[in-house]
DRENBAMI-678499 format. One record per residue (C-alpha): x, y, z; residue in one letter. Coordinates in pm, 1 decimal. Each point is the difference from the previous one (the first is absolute). Layout:
BEGIN
<atom><xx>X</xx><yy>Y</yy><zz>Z</zz><rest>A</rest></atom>
...
// end
This chain:
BEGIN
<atom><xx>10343.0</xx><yy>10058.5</yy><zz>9078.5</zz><rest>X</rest></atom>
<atom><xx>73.0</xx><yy>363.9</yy><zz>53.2</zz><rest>X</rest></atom>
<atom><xx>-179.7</xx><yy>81.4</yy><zz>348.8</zz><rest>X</rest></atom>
<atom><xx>193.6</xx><yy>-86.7</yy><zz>287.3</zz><rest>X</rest></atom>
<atom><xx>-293.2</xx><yy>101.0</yy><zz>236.0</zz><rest>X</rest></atom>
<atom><xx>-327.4</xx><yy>-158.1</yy><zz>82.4</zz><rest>X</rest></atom>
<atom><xx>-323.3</xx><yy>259.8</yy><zz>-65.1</zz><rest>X</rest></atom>
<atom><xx>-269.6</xx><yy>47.2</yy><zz>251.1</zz><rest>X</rest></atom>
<atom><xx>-204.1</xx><yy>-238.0</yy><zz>57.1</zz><rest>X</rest></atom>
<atom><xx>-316.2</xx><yy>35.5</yy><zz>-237.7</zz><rest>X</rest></atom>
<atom><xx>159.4</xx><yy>158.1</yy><zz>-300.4</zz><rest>X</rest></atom>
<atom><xx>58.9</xx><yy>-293.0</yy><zz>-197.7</zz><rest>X</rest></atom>
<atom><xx>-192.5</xx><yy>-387.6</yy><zz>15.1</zz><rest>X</rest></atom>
<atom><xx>251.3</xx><yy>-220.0</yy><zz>108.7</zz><rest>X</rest></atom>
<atom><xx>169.3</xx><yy>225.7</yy><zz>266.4</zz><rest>X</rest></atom>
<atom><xx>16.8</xx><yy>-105.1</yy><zz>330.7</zz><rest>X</rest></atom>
<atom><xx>-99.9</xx><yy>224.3</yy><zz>323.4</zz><rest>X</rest></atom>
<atom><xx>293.8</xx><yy>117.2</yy><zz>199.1</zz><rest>X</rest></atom>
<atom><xx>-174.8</xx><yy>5.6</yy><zz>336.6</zz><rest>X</rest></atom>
<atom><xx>-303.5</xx><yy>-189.9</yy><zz>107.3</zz><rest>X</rest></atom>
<atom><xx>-85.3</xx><yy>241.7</yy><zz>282.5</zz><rest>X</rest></atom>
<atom><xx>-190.9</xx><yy>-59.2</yy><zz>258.0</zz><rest>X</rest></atom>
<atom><xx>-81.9</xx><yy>-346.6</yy><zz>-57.7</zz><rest>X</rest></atom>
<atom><xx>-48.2</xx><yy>-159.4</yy><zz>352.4</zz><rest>X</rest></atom>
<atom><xx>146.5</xx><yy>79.5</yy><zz>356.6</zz><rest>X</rest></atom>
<atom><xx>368.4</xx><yy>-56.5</yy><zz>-73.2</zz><rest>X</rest></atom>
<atom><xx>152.2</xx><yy>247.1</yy><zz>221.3</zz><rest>X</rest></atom>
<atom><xx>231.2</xx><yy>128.1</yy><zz>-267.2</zz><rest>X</rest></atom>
<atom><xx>47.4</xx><yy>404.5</yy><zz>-23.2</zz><rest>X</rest></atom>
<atom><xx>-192.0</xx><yy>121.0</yy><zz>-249.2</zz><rest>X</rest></atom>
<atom><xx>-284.7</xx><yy>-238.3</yy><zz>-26.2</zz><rest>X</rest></atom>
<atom><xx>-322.5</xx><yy>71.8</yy><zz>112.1</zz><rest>X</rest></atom>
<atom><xx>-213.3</xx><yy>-257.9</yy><zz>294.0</zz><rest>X</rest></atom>
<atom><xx>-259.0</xx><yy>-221.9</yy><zz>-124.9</zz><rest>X</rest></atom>
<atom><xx>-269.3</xx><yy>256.9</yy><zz>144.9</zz><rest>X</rest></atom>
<atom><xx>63.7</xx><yy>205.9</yy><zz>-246.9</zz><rest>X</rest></atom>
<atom><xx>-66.5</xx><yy>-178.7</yy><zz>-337.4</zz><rest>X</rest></atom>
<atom><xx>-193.6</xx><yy>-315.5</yy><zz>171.9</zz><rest>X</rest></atom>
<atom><xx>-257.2</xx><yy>159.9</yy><zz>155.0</zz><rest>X</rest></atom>
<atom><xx>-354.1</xx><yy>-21.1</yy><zz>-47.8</zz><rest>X</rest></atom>
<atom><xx>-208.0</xx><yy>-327.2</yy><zz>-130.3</zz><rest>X</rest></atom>
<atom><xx>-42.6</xx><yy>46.9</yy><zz>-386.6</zz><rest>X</rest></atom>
<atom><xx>388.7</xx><yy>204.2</yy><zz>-14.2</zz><rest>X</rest></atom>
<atom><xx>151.1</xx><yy>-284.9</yy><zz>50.2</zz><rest>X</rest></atom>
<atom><xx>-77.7</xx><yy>-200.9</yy><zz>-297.2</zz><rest>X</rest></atom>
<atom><xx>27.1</xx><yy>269.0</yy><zz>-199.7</zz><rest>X</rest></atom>
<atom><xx>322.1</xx><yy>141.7</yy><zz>141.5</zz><rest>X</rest></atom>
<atom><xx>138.0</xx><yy>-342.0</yy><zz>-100.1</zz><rest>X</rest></atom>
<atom><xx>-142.9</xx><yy>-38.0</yy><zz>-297.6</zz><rest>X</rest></atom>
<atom><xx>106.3</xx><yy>344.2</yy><zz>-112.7</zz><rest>X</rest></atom>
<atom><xx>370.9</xx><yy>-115.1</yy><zz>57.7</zz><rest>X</rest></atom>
<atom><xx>-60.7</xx><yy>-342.4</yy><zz>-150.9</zz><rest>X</rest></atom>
<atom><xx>-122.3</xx><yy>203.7</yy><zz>-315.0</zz><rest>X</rest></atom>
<atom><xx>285.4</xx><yy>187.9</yy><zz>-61.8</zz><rest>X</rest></atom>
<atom><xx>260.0</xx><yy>-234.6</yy><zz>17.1</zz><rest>X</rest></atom>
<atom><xx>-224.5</xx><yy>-173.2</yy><zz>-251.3</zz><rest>X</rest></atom>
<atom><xx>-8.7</xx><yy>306.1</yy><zz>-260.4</zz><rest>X</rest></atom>
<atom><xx>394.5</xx><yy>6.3</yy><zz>54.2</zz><rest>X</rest></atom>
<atom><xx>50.1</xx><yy>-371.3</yy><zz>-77.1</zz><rest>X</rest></atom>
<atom><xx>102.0</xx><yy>-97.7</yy><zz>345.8</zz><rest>X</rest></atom>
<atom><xx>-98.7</xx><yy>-391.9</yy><zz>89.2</zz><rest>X</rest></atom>
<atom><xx>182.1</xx><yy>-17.1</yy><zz>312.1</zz><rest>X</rest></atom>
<atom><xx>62.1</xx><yy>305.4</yy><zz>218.5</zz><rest>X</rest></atom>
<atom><xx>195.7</xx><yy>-38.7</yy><zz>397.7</zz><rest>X</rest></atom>
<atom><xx>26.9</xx><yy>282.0</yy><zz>217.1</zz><rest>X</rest></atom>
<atom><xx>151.5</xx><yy>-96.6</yy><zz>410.3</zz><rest>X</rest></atom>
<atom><xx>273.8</xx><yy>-133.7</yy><zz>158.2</zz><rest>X</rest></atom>
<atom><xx>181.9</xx><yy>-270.0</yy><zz>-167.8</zz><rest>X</rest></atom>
<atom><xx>200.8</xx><yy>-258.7</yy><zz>87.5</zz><rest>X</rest></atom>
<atom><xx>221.3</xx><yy>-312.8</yy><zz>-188.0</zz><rest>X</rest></atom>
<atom><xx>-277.7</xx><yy>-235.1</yy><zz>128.8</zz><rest>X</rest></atom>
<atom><xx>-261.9</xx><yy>248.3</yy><zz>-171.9</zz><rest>X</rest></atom>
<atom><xx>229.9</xx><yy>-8.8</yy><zz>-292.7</zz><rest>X</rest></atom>
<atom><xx>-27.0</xx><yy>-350.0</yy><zz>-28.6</zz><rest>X</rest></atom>
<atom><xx>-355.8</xx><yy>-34.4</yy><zz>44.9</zz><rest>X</rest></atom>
<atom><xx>-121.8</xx><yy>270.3</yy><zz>-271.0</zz><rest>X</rest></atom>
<atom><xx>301.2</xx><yy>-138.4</yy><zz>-237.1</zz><rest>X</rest></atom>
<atom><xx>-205.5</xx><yy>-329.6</yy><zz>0.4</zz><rest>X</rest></atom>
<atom><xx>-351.8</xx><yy>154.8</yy><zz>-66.7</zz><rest>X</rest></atom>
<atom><xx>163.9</xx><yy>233.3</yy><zz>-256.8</zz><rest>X</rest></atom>
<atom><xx>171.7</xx><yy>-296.4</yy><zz>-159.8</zz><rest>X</rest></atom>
<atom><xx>-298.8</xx><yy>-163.9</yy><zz>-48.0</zz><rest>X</rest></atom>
<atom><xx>-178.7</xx><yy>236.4</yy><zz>-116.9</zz><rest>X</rest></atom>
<atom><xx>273.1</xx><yy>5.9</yy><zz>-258.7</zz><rest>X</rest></atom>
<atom><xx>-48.4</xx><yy>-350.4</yy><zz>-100.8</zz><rest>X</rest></atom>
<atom><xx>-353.6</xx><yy>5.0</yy><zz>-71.1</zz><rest>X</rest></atom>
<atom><xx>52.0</xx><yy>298.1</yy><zz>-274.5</zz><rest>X</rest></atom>
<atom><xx>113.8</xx><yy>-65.1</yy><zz>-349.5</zz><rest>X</rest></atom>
<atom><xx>313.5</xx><yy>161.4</yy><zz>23.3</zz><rest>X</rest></atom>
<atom><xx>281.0</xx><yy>-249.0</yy><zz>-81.3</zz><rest>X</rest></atom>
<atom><xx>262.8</xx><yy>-110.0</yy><zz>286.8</zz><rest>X</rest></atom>
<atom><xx>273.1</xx><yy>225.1</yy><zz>-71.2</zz><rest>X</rest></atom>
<atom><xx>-218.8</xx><yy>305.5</yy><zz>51.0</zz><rest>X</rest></atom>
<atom><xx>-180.8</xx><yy>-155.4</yy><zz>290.2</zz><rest>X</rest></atom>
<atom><xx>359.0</xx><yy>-0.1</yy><zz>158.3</zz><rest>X</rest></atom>
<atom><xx>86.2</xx><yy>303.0</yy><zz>-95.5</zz><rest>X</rest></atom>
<atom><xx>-292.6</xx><yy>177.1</yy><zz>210.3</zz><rest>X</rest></atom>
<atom><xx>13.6</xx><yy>-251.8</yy><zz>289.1</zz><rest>X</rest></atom>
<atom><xx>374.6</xx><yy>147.1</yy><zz>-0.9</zz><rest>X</rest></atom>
<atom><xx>-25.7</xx><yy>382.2</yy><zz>-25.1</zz><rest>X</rest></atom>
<atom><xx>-273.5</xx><yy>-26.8</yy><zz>294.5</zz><rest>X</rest></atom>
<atom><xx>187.8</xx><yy>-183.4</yy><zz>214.6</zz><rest>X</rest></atom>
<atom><xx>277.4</xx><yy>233.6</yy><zz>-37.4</zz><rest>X</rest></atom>
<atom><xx>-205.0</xx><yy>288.9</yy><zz>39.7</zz><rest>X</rest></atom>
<atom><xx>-157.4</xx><yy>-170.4</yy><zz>305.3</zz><rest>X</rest></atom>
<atom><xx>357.0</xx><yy>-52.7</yy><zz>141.1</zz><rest>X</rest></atom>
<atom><xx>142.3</xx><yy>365.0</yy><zz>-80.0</zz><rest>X</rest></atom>
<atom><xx>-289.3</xx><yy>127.4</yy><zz>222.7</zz><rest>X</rest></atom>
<atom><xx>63.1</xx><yy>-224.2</yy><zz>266.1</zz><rest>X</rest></atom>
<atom><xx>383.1</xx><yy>85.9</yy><zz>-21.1</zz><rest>X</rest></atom>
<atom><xx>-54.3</xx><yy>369.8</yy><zz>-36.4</zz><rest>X</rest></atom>
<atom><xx>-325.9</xx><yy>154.1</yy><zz>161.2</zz><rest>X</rest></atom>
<atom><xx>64.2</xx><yy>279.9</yy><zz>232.7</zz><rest>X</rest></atom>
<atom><xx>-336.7</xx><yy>-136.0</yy><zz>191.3</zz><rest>X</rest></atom>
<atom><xx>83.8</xx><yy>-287.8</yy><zz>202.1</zz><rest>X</rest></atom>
<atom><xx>-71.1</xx><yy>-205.2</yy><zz>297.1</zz><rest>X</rest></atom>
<atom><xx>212.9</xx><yy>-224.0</yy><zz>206.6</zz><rest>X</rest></atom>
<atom><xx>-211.1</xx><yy>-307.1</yy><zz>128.4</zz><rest>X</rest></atom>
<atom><xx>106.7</xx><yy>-226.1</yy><zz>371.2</zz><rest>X</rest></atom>
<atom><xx>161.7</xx><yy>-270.4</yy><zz>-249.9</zz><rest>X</rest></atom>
<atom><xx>265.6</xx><yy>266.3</yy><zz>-170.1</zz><rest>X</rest></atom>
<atom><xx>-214.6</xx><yy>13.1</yy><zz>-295.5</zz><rest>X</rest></atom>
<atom><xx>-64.4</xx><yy>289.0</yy><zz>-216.3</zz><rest>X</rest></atom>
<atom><xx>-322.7</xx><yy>135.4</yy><zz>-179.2</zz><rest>X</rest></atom>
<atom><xx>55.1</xx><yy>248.9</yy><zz>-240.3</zz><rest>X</rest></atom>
<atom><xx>-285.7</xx><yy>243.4</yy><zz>-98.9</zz><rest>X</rest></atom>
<atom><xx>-82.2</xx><yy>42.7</yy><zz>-377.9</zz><rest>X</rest></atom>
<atom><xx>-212.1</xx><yy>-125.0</yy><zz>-272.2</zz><rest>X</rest></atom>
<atom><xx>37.5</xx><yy>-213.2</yy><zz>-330.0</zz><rest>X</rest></atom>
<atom><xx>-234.4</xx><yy>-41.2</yy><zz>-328.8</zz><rest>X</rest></atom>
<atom><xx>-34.0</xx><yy>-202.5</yy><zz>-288.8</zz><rest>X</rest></atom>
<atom><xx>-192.3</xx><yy>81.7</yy><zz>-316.5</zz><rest>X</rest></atom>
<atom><xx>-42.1</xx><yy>27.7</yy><zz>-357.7</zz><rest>X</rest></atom>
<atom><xx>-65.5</xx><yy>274.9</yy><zz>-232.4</zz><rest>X</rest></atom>
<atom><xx>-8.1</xx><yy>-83.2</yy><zz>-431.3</zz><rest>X</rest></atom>
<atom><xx>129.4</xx><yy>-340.8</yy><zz>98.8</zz><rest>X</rest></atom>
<atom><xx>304.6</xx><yy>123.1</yy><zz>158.9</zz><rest>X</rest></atom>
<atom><xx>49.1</xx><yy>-119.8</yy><zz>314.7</zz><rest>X</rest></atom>
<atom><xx>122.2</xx><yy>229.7</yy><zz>336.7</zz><rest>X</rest></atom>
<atom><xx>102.1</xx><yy>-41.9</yy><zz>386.2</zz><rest>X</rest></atom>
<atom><xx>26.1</xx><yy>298.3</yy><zz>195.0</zz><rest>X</rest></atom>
<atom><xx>115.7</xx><yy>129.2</yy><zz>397.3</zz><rest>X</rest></atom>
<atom><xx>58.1</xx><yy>234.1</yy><zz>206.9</zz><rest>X</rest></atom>
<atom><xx>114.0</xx><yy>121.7</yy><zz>301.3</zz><rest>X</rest></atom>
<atom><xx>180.6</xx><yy>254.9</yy><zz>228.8</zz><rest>X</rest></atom>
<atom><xx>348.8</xx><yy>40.2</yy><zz>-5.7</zz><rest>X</rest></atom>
<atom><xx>251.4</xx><yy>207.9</yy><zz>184.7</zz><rest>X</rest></atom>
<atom><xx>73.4</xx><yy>304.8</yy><zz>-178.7</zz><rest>X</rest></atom>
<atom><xx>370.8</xx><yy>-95.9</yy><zz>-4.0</zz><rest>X</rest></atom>
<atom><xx>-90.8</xx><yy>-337.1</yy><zz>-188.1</zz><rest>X</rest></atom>
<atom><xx>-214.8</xx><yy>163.7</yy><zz>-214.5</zz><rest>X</rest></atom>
<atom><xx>288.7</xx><yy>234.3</yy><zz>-166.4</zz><rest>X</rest></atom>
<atom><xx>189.1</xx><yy>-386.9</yy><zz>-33.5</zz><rest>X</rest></atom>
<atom><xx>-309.9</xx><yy>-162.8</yy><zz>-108.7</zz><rest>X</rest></atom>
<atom><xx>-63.8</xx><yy>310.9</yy><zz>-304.2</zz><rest>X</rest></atom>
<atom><xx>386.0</xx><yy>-52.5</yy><zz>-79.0</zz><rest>X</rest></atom>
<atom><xx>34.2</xx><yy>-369.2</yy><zz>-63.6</zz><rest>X</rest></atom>
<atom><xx>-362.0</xx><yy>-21.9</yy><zz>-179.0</zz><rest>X</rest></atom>
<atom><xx>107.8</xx><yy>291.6</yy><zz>-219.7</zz><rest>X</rest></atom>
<atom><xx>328.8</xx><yy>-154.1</yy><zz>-79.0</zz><rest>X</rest></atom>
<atom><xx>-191.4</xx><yy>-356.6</yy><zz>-33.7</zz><rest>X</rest></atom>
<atom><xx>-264.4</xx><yy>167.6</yy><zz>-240.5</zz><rest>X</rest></atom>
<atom><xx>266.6</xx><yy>119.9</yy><zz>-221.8</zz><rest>X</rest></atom>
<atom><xx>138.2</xx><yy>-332.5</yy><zz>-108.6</zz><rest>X</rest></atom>
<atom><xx>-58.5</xx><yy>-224.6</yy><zz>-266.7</zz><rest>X</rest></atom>
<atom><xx>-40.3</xx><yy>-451.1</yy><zz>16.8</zz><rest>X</rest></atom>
<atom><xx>352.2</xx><yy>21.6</yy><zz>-16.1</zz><rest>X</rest></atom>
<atom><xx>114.6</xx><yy>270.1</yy><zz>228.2</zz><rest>X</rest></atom>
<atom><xx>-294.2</xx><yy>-164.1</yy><zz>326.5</zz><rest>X</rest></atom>
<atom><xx>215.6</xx><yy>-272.7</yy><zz>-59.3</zz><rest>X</rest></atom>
<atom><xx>303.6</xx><yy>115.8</yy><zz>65.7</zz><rest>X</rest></atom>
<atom><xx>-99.2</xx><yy>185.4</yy><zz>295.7</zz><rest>X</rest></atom>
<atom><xx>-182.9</xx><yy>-313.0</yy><zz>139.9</zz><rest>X</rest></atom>
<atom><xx>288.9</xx><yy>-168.3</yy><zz>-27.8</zz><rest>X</rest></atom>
<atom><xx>256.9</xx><yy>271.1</yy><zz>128.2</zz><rest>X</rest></atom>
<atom><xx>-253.5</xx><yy>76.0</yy><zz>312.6</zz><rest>X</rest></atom>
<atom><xx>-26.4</xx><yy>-393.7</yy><zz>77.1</zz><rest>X</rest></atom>
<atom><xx>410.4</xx><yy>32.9</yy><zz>43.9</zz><rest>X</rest></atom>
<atom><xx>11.5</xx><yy>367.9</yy><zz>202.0</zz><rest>X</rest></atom>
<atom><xx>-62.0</xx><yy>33.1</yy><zz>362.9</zz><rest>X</rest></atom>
<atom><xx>-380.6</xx><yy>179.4</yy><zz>61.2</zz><rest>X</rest></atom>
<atom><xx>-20.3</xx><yy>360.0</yy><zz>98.2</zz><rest>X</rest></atom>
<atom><xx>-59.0</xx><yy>-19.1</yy><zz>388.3</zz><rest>X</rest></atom>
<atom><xx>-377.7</xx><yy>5.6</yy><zz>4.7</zz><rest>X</rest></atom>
<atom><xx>-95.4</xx><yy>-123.4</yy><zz>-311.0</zz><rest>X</rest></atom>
<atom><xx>-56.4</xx><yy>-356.8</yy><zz>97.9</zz><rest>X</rest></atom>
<atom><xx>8.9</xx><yy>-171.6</yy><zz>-322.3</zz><rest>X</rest></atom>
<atom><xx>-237.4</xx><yy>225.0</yy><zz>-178.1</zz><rest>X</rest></atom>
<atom><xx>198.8</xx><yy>105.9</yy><zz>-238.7</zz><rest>X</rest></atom>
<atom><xx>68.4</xx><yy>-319.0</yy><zz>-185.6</zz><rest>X</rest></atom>
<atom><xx>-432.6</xx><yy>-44.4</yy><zz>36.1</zz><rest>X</rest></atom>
<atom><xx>-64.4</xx><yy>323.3</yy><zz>-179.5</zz><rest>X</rest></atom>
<atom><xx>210.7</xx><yy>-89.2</yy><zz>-313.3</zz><rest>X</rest></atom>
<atom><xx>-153.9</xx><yy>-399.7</yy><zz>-9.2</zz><rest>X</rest></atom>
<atom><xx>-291.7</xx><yy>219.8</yy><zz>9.3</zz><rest>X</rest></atom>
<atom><xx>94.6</xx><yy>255.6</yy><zz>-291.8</zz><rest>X</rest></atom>
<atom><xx>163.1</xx><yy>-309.9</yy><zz>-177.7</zz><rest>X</rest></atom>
<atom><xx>-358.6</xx><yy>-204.3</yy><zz>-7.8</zz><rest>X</rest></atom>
<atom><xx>-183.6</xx><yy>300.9</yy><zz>-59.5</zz><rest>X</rest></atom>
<atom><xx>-60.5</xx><yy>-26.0</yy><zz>-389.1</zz><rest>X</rest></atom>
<atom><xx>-202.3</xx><yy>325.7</yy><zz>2.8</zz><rest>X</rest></atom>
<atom><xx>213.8</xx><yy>195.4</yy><zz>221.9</zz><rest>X</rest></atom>
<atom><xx>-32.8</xx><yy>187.6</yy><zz>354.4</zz><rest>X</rest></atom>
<atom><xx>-131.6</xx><yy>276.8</yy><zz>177.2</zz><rest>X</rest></atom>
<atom><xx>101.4</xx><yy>179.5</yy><zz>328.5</zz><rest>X</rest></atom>
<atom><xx>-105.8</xx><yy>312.8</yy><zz>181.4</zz><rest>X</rest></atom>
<atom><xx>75.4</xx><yy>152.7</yy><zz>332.9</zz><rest>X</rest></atom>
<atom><xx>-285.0</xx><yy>198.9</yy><zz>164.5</zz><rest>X</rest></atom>
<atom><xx>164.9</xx><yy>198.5</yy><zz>344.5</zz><rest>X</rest></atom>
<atom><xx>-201.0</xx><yy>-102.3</yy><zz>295.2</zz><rest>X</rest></atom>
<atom><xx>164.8</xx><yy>256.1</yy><zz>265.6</zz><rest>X</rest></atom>
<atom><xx>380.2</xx><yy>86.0</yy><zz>81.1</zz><rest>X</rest></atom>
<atom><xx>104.6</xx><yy>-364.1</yy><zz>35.5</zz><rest>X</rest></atom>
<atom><xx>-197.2</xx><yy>-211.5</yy><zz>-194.4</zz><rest>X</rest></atom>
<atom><xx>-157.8</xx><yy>-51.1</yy><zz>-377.1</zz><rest>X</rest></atom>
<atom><xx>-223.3</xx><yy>-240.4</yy><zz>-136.1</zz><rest>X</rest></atom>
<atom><xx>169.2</xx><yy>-229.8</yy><zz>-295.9</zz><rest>X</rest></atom>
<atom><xx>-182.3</xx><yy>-172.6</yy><zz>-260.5</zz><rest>X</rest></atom>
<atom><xx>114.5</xx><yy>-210.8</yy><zz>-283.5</zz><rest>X</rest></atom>
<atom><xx>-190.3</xx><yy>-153.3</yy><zz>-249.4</zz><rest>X</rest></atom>
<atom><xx>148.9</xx><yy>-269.2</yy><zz>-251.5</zz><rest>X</rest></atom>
<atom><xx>-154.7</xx><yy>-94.7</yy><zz>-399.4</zz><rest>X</rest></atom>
<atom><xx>23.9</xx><yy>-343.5</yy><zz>-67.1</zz><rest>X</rest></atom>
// end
């Protein structure tokens, strides 16, 4: 695939919303209280349904936008492996999908800019994850804020990752398995090629600049 960027949401079916905004009180910047789209009887429903429609139109069966957790990763892994099971699809691609989204899952929880520190030492990372299908091809999907510094890294490595063949992922599995990780990267570099290496139909990435310090990443992988 030639596009290394993901569209805005809307322009083609399939394509998953970068932000979900305003959906509940979460207390993250940019996100609007529960007053303001859940007020009013009848507007709820329909405020709900409205976003339940459009990740319909855009092939999305499973959409997650909040904190998240390796517990939460765990439990949705189950229902979405399950879900899995009762399709047609045979094993192999079953396993495929199961792995891209927990990967995906895990790269947000490694990377997100948005975090919280709970009593017990353990962190919740803010972002959000999807799952769909578009002309029978399968897709997961997340984003989240990074730190503008990470982002130039992230653009890098993806760009160089995009550029290689079965062969060449390979090799740079192999050779970043064996090198010591760039301070900060925790291990998300090796995720991003098992990603690109799984991904039959290829990946997009965009950056969208949030203010002086931060920028909202998305990736979106074809399977």
């Amino acid at each position: 695939m030639q596009a290394s960027h993901l569209p805005p949401s809307g322009e083609r079916r399939g394509q998953c919303p970068r932000v979900v905004d305003g959906v509940g009180s979460t207390g993250v910047p940019g996100q609007r209280s529960s007053k303001d789209i859940f007020s009013g009887g009848r507007m709820l429903a329909q405020t709900l349904a409205k976003f339940r429609n459009q990740f319909q139109s855009q092939g999305i069966s499973f959409c997650y936008s909040g904190y998240m957790t390796e517990d939460l990763l765990l439990g949705i892994g189950n229902a979405i492996k399950k879900k899995l099971e009762m399709t047609e699809l045979d094993k192999k691609k079953c396993k495929t999908i199961f792995s891209v989204f927990v990967e995906q899952m895990q790269n947000v929880i490694r990377y997100s800019a948005e975090r919280e520190t709970h009593a017990d030492k353990t962190d919740m990372s803010y972002g959000i994850v999807a799952v769909g299908e578009v002309d029978e091809n399968f897709f997961v999907a997340c984003g989240n804020v990074v730190n503008k510094d990470d982002a130039v890294r992230l653009r890098d490595g993806l760009d160089k990752i995009k550029s290689l063949d079965k062969e060449g992922l390979k090799a740079l599995w192999k050779e970043t398995l064996k090198s010591d990780a760039p301070e900060g990267s925790k291990g998300a570099g090796v995720g991003f090629i098992d990603i690109a290496r799984r991904a039959e139909g290829g990946i997009e990435y965009d950056f969208d600049p949030l203010d002086e310090t931060r920028v909202f990443f998305a990736i979106k992988a074809f399977i």
